[in-house]
TORTI-538908 format. One record per atom (N, C-alpha, C, CB): residue number from 0; atom name; x, y, z; residue in one letter. Coordinates in Angstrom, 2 decimals, always signed. Glycine has a CB too. Example, Ala and Ser with C-alpha at 12.3 -4.5 7.8 and 13.67 -1.06 7.14 Angstrom:
2
[0 "N" [+13.19 -5.69 +7.80] "A"];
[0 "CA" [+12.30 -4.50 +7.80] "A"];
[0 "C" [+13.20 -3.30 +7.80] "A"];
[0 "CB" [+11.31 -4.47 +9.05] "A"];
[1 "N" [+12.85 -2.25 +7.08] "S"];
[1 "CA" [+13.67 -1.06 +7.14] "S"];
[1 "C" [+12.90 +0.03 +7.87] "S"];
[1 "CB" [+14.08 -0.60 +5.72] "S"];
***
This chain:
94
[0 "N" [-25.42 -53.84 -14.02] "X"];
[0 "CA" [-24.29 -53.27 -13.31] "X"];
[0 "C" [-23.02 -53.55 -14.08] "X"];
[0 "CB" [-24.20 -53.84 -11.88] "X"];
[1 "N" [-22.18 -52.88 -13.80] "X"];
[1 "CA" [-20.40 -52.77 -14.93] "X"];
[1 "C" [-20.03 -52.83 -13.70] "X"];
[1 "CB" [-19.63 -51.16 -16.16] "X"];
[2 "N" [-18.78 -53.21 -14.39] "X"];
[2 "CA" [-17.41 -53.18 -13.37] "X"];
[2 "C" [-17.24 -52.67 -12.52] "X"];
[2 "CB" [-16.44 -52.86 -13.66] "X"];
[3 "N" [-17.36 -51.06 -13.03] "X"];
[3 "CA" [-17.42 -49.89 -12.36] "X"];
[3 "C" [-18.44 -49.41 -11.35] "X"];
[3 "CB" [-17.41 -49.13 -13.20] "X"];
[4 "N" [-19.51 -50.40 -11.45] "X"];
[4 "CA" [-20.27 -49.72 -10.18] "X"];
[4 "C" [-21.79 -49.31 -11.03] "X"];
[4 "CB" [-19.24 -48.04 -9.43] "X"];
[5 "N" [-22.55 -48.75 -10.03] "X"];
[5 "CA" [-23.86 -48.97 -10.68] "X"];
[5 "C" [-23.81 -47.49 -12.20] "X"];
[5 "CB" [-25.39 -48.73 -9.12] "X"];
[6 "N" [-24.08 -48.15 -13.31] "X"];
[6 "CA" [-23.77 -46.83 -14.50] "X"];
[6 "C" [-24.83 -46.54 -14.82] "X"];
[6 "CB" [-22.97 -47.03 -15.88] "X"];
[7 "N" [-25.75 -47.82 -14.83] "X"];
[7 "CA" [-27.11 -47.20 -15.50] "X"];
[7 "C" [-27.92 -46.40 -14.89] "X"];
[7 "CB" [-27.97 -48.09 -15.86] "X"];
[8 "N" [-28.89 -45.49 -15.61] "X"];
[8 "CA" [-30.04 -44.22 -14.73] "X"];
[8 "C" [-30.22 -45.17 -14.02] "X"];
[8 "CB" [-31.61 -43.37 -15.39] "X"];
[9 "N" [-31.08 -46.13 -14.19] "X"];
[9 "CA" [-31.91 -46.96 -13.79] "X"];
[9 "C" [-31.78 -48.37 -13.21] "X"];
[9 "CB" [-32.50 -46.97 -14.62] "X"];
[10 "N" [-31.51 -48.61 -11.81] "X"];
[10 "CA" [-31.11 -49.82 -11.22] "X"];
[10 "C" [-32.46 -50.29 -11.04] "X"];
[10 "CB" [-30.18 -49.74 -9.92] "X"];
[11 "N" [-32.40 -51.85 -11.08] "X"];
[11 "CA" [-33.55 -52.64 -10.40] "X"];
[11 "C" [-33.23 -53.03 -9.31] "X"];
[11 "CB" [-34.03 -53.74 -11.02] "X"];
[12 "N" [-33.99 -53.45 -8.23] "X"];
[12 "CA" [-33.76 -53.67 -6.77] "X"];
[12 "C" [-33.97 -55.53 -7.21] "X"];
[12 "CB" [-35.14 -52.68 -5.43] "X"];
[13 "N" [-33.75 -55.89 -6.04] "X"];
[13 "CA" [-33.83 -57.66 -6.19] "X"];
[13 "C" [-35.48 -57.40 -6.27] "X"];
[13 "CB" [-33.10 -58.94 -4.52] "X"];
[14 "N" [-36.27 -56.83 -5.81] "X"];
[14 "CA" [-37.64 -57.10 -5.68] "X"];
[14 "C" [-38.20 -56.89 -6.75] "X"];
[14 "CB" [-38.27 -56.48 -4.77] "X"];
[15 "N" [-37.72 -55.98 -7.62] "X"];
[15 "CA" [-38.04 -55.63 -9.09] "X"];
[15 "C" [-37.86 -56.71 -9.86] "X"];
[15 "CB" [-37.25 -54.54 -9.67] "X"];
[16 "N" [-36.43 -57.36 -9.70] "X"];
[16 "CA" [-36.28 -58.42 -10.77] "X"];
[16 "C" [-36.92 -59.87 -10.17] "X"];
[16 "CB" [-34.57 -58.59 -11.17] "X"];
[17 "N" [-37.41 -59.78 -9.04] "X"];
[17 "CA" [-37.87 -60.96 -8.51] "X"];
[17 "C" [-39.77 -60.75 -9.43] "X"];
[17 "CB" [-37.67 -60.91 -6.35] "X"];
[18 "N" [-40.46 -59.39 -9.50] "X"];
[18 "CA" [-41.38 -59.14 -9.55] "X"];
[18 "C" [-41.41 -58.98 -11.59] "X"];
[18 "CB" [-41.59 -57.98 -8.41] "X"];
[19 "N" [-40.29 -59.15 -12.01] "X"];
[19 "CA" [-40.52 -58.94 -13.79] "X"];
[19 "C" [-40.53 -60.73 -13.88] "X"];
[19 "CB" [-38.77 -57.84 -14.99] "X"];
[20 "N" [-39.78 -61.31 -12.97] "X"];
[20 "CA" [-39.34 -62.76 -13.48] "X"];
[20 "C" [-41.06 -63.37 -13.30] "X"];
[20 "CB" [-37.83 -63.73 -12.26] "X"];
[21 "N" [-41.20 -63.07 -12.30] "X"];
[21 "CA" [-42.84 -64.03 -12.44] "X"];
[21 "C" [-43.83 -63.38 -13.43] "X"];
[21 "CB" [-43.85 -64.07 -10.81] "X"];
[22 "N" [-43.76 -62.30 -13.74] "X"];
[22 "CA" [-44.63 -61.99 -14.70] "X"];
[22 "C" [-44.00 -62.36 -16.13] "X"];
[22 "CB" [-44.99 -60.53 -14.55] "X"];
[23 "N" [-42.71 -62.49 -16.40] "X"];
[23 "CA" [-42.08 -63.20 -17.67] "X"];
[23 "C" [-42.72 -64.47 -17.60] "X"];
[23 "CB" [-40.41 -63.34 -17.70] "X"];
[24 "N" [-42.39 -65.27 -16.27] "X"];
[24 "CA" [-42.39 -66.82 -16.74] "X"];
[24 "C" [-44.09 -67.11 -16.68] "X"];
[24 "CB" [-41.33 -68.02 -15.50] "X"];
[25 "N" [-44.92 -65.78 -16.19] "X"];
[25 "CA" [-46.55 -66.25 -16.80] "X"];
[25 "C" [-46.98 -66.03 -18.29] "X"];
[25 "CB" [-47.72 -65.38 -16.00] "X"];
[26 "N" [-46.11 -65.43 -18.82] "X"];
[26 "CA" [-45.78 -65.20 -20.17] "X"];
[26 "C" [-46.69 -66.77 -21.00] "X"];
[26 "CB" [-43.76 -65.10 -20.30] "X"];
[27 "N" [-47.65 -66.68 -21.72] "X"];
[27 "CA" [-47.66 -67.97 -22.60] "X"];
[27 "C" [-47.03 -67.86 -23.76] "X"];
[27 "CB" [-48.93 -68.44 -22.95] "X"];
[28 "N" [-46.49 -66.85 -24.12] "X"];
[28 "CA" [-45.75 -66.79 -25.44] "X"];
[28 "C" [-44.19 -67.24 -25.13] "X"];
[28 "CB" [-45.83 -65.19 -26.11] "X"];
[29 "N" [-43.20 -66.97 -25.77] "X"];
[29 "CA" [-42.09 -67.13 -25.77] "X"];
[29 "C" [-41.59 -65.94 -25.31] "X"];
[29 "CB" [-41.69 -67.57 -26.85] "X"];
[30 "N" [-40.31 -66.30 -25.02] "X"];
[30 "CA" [-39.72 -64.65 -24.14] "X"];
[30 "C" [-38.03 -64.65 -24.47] "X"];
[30 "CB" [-39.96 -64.69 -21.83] "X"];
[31 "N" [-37.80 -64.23 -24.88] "X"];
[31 "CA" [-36.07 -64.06 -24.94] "X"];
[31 "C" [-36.01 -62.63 -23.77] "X"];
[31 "CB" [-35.29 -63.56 -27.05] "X"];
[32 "N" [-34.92 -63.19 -22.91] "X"];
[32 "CA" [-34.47 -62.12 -21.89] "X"];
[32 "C" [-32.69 -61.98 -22.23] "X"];
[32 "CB" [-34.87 -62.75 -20.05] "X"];
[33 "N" [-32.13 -61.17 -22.42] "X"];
[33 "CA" [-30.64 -60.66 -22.48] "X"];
[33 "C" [-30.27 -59.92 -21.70] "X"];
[33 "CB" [-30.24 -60.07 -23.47] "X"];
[34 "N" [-28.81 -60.10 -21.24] "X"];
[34 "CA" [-28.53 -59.18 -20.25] "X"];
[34 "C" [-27.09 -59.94 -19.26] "X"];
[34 "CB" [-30.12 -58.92 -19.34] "X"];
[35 "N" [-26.36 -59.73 -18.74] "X"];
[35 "CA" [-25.44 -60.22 -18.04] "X"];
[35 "C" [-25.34 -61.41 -17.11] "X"];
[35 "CB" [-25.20 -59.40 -17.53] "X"];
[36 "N" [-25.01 -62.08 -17.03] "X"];
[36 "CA" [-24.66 -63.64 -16.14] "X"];
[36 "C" [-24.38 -62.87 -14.39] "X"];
[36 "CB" [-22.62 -64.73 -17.00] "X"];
[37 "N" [-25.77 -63.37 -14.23] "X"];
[37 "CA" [-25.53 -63.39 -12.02] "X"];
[37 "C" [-26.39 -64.42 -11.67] "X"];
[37 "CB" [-26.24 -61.67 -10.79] "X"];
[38 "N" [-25.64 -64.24 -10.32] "X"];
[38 "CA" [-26.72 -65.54 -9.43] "X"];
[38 "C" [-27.86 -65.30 -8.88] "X"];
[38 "CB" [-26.17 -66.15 -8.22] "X"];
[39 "N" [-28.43 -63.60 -9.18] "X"];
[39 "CA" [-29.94 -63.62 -9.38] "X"];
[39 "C" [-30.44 -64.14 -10.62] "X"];
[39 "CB" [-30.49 -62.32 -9.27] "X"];
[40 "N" [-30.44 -64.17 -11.93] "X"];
[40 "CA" [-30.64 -64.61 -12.97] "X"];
[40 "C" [-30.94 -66.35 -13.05] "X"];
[40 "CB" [-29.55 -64.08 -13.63] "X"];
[41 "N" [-29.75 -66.70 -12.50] "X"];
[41 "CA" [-29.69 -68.47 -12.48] "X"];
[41 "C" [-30.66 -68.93 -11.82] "X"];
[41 "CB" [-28.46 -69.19 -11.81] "X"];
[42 "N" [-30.75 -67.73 -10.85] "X"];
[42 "CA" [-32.09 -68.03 -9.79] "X"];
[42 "C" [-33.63 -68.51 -10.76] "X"];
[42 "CB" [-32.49 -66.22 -8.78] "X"];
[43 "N" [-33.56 -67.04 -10.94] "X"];
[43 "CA" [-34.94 -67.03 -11.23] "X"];
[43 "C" [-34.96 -67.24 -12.39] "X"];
[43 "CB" [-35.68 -65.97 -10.93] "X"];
[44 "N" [-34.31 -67.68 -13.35] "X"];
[44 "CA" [-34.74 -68.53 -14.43] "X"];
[44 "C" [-33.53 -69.62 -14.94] "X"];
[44 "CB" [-35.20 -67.53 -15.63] "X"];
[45 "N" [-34.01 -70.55 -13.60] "X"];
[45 "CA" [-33.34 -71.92 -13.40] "X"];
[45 "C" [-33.72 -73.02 -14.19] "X"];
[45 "CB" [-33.52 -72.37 -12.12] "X"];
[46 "N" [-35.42 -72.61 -15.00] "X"];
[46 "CA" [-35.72 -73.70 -15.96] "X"];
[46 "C" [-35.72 -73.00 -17.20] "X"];
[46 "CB" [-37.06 -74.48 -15.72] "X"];
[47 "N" [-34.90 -71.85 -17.45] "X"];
[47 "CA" [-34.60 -71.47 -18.78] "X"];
[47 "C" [-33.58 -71.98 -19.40] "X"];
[47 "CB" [-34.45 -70.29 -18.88] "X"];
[48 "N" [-33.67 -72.21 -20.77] "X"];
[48 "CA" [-32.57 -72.39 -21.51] "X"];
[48 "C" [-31.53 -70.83 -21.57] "X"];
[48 "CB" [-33.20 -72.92 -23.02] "X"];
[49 "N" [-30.30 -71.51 -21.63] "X"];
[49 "CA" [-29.36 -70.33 -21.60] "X"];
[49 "C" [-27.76 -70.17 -22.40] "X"];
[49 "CB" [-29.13 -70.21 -20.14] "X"];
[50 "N" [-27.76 -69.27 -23.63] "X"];
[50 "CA" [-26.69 -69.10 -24.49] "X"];
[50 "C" [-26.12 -67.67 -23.97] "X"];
[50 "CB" [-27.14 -69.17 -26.08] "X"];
[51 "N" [-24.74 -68.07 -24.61] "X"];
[51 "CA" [-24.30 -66.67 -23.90] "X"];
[51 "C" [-22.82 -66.50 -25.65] "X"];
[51 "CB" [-23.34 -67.04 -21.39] "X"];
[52 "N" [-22.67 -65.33 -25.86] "X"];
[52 "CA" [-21.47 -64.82 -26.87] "X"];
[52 "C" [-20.78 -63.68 -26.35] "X"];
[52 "CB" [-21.98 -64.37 -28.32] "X"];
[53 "N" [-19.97 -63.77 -27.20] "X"];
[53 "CA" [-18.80 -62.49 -26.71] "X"];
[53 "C" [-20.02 -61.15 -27.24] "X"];
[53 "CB" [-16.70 -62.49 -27.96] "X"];
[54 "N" [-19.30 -59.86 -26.49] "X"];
[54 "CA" [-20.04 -59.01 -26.96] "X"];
[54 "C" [-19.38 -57.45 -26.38] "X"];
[54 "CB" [-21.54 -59.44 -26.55] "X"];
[55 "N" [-19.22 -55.91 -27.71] "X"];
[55 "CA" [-18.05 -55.36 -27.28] "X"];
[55 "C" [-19.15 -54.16 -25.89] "X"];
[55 "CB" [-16.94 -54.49 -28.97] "X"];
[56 "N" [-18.72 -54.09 -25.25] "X"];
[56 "CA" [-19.40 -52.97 -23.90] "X"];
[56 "C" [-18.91 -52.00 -24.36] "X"];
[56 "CB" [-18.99 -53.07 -22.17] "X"];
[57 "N" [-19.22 -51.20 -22.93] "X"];
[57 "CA" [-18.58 -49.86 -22.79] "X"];
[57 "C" [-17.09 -49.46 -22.80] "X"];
[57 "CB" [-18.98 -49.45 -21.68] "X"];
[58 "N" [-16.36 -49.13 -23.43] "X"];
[58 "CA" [-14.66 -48.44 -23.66] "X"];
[58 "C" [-14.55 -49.37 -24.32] "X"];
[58 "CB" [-13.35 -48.18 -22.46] "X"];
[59 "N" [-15.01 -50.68 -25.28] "X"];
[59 "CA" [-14.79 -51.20 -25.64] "X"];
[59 "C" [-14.25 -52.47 -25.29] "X"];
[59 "CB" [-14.59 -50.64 -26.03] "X"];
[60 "N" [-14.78 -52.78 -24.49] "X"];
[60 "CA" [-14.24 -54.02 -23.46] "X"];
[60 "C" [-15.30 -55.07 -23.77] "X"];
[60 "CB" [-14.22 -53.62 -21.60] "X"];
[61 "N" [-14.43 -56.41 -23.75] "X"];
[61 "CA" [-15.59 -57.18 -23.97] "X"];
[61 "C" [-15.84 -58.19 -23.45] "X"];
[61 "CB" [-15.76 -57.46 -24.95] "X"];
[62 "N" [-17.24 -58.66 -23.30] "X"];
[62 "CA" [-18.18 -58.90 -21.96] "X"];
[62 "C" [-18.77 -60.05 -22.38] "X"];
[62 "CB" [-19.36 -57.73 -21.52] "X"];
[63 "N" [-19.39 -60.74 -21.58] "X"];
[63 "CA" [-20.03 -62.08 -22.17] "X"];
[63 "C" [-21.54 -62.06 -21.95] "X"];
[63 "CB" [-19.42 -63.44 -21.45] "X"];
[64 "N" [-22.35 -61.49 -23.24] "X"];
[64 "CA" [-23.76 -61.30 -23.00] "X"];
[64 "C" [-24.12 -62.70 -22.86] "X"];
[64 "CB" [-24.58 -60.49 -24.12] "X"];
[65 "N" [-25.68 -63.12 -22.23] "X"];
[65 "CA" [-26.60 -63.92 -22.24] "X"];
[65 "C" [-27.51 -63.58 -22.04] "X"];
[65 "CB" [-26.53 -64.66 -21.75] "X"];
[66 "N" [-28.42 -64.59 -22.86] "X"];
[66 "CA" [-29.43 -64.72 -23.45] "X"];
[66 "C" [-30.37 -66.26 -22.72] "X"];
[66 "CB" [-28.91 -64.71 -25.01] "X"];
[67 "N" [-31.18 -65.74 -21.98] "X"];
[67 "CA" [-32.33 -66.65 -21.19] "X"];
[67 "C" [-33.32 -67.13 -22.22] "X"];
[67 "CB" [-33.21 -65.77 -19.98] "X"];
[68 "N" [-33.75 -68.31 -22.32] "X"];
[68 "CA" [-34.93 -68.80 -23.36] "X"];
[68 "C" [-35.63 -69.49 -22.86] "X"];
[68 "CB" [-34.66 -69.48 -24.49] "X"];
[69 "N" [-36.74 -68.98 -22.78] "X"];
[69 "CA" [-38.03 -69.41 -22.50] "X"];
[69 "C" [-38.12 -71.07 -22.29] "X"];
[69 "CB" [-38.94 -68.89 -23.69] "X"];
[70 "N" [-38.85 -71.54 -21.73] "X"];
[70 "CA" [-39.30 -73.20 -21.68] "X"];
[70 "C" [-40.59 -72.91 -22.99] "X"];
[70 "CB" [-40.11 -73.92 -19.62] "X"];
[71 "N" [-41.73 -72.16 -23.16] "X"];
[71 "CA" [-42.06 -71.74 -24.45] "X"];
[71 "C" [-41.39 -71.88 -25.59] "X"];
[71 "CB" [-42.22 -70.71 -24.44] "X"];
[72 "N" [-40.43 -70.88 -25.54] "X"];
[72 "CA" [-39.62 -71.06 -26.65] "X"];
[72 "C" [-39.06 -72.05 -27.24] "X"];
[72 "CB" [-38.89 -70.55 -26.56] "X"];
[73 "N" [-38.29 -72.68 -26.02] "X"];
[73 "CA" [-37.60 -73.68 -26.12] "X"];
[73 "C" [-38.23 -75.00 -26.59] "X"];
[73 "CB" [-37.05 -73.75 -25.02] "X"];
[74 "N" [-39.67 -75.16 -26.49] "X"];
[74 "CA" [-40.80 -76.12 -27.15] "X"];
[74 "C" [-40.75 -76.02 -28.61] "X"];
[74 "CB" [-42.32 -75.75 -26.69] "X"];
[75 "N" [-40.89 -75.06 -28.76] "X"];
[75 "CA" [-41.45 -74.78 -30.00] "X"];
[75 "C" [-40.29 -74.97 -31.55] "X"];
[75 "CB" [-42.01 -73.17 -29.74] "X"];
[76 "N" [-40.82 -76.20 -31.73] "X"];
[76 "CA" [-39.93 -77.14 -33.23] "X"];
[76 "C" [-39.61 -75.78 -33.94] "X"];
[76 "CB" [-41.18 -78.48 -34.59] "X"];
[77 "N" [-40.29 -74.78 -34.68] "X"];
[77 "CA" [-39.56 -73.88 -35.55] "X"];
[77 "C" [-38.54 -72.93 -34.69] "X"];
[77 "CB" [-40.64 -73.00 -36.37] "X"];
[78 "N" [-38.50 -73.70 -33.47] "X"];
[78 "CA" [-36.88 -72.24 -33.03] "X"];
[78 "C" [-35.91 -73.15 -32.31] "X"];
[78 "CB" [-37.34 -70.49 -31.48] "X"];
[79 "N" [-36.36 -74.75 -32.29] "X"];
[79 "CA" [-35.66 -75.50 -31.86] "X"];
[79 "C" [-33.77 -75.60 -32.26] "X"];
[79 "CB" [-36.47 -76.50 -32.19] "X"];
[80 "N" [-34.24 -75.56 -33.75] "X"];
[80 "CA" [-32.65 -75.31 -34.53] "X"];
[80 "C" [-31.09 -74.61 -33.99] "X"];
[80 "CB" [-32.99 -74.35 -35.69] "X"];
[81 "N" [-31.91 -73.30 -33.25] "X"];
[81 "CA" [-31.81 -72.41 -32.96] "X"];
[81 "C" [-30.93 -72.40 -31.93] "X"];
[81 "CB" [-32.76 -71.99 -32.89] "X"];
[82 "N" [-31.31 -73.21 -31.10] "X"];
[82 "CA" [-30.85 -73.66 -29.61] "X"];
[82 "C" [-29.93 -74.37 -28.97] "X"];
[82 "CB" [-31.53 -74.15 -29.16] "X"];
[83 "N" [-29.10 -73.86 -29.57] "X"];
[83 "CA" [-27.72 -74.75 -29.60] "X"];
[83 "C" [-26.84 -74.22 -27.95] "X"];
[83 "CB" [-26.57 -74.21 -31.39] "X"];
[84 "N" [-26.59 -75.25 -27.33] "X"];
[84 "CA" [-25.82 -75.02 -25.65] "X"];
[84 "C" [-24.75 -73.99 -26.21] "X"];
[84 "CB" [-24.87 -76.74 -24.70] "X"];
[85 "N" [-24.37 -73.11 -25.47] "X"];
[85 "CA" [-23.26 -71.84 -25.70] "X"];
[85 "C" [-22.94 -71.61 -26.91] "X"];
[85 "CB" [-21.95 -71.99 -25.10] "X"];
[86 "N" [-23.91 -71.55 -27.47] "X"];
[86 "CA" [-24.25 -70.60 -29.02] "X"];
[86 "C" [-25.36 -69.87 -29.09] "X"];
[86 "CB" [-24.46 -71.45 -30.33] "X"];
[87 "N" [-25.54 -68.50 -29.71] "X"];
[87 "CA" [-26.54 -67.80 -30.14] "X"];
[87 "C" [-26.76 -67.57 -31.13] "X"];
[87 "CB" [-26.64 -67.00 -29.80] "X"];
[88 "N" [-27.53 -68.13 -32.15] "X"];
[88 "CA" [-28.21 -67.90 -33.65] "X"];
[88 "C" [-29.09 -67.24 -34.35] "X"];
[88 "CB" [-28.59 -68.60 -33.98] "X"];
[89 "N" [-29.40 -66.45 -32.75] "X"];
[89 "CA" [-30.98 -65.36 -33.03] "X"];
[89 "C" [-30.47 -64.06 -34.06] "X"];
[89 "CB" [-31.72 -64.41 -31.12] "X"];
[90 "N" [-28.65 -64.15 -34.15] "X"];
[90 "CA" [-28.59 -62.89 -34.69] "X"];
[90 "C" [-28.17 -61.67 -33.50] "X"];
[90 "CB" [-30.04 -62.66 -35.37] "X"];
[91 "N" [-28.42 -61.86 -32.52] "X"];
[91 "CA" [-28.17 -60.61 -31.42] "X"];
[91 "C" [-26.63 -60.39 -31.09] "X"];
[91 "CB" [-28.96 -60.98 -29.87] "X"];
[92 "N" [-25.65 -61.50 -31.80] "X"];
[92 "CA" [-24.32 -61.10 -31.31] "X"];
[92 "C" [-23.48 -61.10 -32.11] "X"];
[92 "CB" [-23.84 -61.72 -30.40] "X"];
[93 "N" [-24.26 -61.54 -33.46] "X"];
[93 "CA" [-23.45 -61.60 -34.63] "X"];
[93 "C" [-23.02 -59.98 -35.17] "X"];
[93 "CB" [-24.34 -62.46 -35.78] "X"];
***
């Protein structure tokens, strides 16, 4: 959702994002999720690691993406480096 109200074709209902989050966190691999800061998010991935960067939107306005990381991910020594509190190094905002 934007500022402006719902823009995208495609809204998810809370039941949708309640119904992707449990199938993410059965995930055994690693999962990077991106996408905007709400208090459904914090919800449902309360034991994720979480970076967030500036980033330019729509008219050019700019927004503060984040980026959810896996407890997977977040294990795993070769992406540990990586994982720095309110920094993103994956490359997605550079």
């Amino acid at each position: 959702r934007t500022a402006h109200g719902d823009r995208y074709r495609h809204e998810m209902t809370r039941e949708q994002h309640v119904e992707l989050a449990e199938v993410l966190h059965s995930v055994r691999g690693m999962v990077l999720l991106s996408g905007y800061d709400s208090p459904l998010y914090r919800e449902l991935y309360a034991d994720w690691q979480i970076s967030s960067c500036a980033a330019i939107a729509e008219m050019s306005a700019i927004r503060t993406e984040f980026l959810w990381v896996s407890p997977n991910a977040g294990r795993s020594s070769a992406h540990r480096p990586m994982l720095l509190p309110g920094t993103l190094t994956y490359g997605l905002c550079e």
